[in-house]
N, C-alpha and C positions, 0 to 999 in steps of 0.2 A: 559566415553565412547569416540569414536572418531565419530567426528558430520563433516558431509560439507553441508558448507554453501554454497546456491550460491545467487552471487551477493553481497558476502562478504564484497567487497570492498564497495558499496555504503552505502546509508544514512544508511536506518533500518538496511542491513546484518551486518553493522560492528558493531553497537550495539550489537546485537546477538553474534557476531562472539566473538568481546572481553567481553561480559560476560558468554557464556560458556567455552571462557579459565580462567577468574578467577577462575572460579569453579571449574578448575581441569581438565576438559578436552582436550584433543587433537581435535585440529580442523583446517580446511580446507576449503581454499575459494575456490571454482570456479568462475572466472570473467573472460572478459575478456581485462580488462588490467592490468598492474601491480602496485601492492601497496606495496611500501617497508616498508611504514609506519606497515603495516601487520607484514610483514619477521621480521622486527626488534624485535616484541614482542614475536614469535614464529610463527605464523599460515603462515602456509604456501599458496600458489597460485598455483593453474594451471590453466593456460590460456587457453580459449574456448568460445565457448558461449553454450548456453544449448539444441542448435536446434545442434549442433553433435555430432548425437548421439553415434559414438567410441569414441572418447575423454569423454563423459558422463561416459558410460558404465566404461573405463579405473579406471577415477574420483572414481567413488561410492566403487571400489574392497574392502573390508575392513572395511565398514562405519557401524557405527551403528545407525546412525541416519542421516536423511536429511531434513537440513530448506532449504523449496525451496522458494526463497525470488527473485531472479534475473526475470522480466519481463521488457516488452516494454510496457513503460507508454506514456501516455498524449493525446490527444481530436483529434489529427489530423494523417495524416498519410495512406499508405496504407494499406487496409487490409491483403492482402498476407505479410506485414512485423509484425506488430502483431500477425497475424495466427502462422508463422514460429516459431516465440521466445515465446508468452503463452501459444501457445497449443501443437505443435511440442516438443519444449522444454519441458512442465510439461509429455507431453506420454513418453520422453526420459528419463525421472529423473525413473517416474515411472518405465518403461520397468528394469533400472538400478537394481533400487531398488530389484526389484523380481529374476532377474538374480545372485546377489550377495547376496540375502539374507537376504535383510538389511529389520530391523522389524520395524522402527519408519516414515512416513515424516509427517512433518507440511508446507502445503502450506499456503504460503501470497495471500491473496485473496484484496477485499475491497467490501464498501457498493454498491459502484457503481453495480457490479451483478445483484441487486434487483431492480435496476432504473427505474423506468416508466414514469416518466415526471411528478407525482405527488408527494405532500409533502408527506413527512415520518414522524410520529410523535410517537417518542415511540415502534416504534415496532421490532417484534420479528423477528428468524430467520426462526418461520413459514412462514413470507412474502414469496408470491413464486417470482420465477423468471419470469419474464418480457416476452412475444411471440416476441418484437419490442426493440430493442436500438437505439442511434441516435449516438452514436459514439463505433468505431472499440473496443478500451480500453477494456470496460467493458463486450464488446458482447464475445471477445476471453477470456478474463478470466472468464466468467460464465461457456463458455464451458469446459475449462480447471478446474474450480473447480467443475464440478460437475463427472472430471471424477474422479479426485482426491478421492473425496466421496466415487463413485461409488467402487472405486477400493479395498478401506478399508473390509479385511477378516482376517482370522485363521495367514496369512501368513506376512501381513503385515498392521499394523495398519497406518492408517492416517485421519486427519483433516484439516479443512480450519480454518484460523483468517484473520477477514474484520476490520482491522485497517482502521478508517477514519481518514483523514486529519493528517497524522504524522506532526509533527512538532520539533524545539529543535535545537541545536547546531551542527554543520556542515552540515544540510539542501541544502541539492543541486537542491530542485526543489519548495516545497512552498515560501519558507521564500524569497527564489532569485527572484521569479518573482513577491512578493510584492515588495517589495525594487526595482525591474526594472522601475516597472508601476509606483510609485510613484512617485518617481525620474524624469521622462517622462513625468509626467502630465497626463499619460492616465489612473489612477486606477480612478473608478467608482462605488457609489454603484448602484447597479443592483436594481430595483422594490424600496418598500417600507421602507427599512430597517427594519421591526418586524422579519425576517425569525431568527430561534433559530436552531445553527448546533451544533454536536459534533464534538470534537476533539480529538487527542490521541498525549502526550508525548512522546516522540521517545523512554525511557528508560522505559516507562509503556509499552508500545508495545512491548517492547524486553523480557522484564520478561515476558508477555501474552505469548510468541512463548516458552521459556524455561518450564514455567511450561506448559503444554499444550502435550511438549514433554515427561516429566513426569509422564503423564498422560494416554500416550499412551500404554494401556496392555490388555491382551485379557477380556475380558467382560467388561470393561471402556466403559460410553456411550460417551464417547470422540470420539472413535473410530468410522469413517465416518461422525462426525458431524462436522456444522459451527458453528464459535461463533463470534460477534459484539466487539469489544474492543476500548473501547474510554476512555475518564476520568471521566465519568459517570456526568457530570455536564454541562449540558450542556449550550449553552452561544449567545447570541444574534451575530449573525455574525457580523454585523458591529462595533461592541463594541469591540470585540476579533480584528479586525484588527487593528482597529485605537489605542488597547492598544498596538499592536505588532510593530505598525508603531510610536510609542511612546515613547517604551522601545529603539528603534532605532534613537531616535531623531529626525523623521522624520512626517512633520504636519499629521494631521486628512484626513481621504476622505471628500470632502467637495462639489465634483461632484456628481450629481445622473443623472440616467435614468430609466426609465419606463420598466416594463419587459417586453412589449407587444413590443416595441421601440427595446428592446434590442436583442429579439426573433427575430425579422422581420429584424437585420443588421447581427445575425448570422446567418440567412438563405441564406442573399445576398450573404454573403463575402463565405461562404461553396459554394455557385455555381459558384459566378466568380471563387474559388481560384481552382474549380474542372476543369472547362474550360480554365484554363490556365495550368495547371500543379504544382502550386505550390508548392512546398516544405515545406515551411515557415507555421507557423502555425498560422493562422485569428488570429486578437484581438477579436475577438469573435465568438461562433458558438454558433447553439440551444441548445447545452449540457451543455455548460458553462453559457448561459444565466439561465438555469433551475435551474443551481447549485447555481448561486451568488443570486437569486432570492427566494427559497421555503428553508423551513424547512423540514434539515433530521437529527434527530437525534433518537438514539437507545437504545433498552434496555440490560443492559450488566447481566441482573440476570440469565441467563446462563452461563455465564464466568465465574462469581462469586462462584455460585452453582458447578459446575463441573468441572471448570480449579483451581478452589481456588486463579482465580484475582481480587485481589484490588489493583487499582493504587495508588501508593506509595510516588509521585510526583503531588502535586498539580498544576494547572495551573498559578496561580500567582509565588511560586516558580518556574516555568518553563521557565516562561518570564523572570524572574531575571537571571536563568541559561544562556538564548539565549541571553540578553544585555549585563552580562559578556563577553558571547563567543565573540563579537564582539568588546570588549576595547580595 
């Protein structure tokens, strides 16, 4: 088939990107900057972002498939700039899609969607969605994956995958801002250390998206459903970091703070950083105190059952994979 990816070029899409060209197919990134690294293996670029929506529309002419993988990540930030790229952008893919015919998307979602500011333990993707978020992130991609859902008929099939906590080798956003904070002295663990998270392999994620897309065809109950995708094992947060800051040769967390402590300096640093205008993003808000603090992890016996995923990469060889990457 011919597949575009967007956001090709980053972490997850170019996993995606370069295992649906081993497999044979023609593929296409939408990003927007340039990755020659891309050109060189075949997959071509066109440059955009996914909030314009002619260059979108242009993009999809032809497609048989679309991983919508490219959003505006992370806890801080304005909301009309999130708005514009998760939700703007996913109506434009979509609009595309239906305009040119194209019968497949699988959007990239995450757990975050379902967040409430309580632990997650085990659960399905009956949890519903949240009436309250505490950051832009996750509130613009609820919206954005439920229209995604909504949108799934006769005409064209789609589904959402809530990869939590991607991680793995050329990592542009976990694994760098462990190694930042560490390095600086300011990583911390947050509360008690018992919270227990899942994780997800960056090349288990990517197979999760290829078969998924596989799977999209008319009476598939794939089709308008979410699914959780992690490595199904789930792992004591602080025990995962301090292996990961390990494997990197770099000491243990050995600072703590209180979650109630942690809660009450990401409230502060959110109002001064709103009263002044900042750009910059707090060393901590309520959102991220929530997340370093409570237990969320998920049950993947739906991915299992109906995408036919097992992750294929266990965690320990994953970390072995990520300390390579860095020799």
């Amino acid at each position: 088939m011919k597949a575009l990816v967007t956001g090709g070029g980053g972490f997850l899409g170019r996993y995606i990107a370069e295992k649906l060209l081993a497999l044979g197919h023609e593929v296409i990134n939408l990003s927007r900057g340039q990755y020659p690294e891309l050109e060189r293996i075949g997959i071509k670029t066109i440059r955009c972002g996914v909030e314009d929506a002619e260059k979108v529309e242009s993009a999809v002419q032809g497609v048989d498939a679309v991983f919508h993988v490219a959003a505006k990540v992370g806890v801080w930030g304005g909301y009309d700039d999130f708005y514009r790229i998760n939700v703007t952008g996913t109506r434009n893919i979509i609009a595309a899609c239906r305009q040119h015919g194209v019968k497949k998307m699988v959007f990239t979602s995450s757990p975050s969607v379902i967040f409430d500011g309580k632990p997650h333990e085990g659960i399905t993707e009956a949890y519903p969605y949240p009436k309250k978020y505490l950051a832009h992130y996750p509130a613009t991609k609820a919206i954005a994956e439920r229209e995604v859902l909504a949108a799934s008929d006769s005409e064209l099939f789609t589904c959402s995958l809530r990869p939590h906590l991607v991680w793995g080798p050329r990592d542009t956003n976990l694994i760098p801002r462990l190694i930042q904070r560490a390095k600086s002295g300011r990583l911390r663990q947050v509360g008690d250390g018992s919270n227990i998270i899942d994780t997800v392999y960056v090349e288990n994620a990517a197979d999760a998206h290829i078969l998924a897309a596989e799977k999209l065809y008319d009476g598939s109950p794939v089709c308008g459903s979410a699914y959780f995708i992690t490595q199904g094992e789930p792992v004591n947060c602080w025990s995962f970091i301090n292996a990961v800051l390990g494997k990197l040769g770099l000491p243990p967390v050995e600072k703590k703070v209180s979650y109630p402590v942690a809660y009450a300096a990401g409230a502060m640093m959110e109002a001064v950083y709103s009263m002044i205008g900042a750009q910059s993003e707090p060393p901590m808000t309520r959102f991220l105190a929530m997340q370093l603090a409570m237990s969320h992890y998920f049950s993947i016996e739906r991915a299992k059952k109906e995408l036919g995923y097992v992750p294929k990469i266990g965690t320990e060889e994953g970390l072995e994979r990520l300390k390579r990457s860095f020799s």
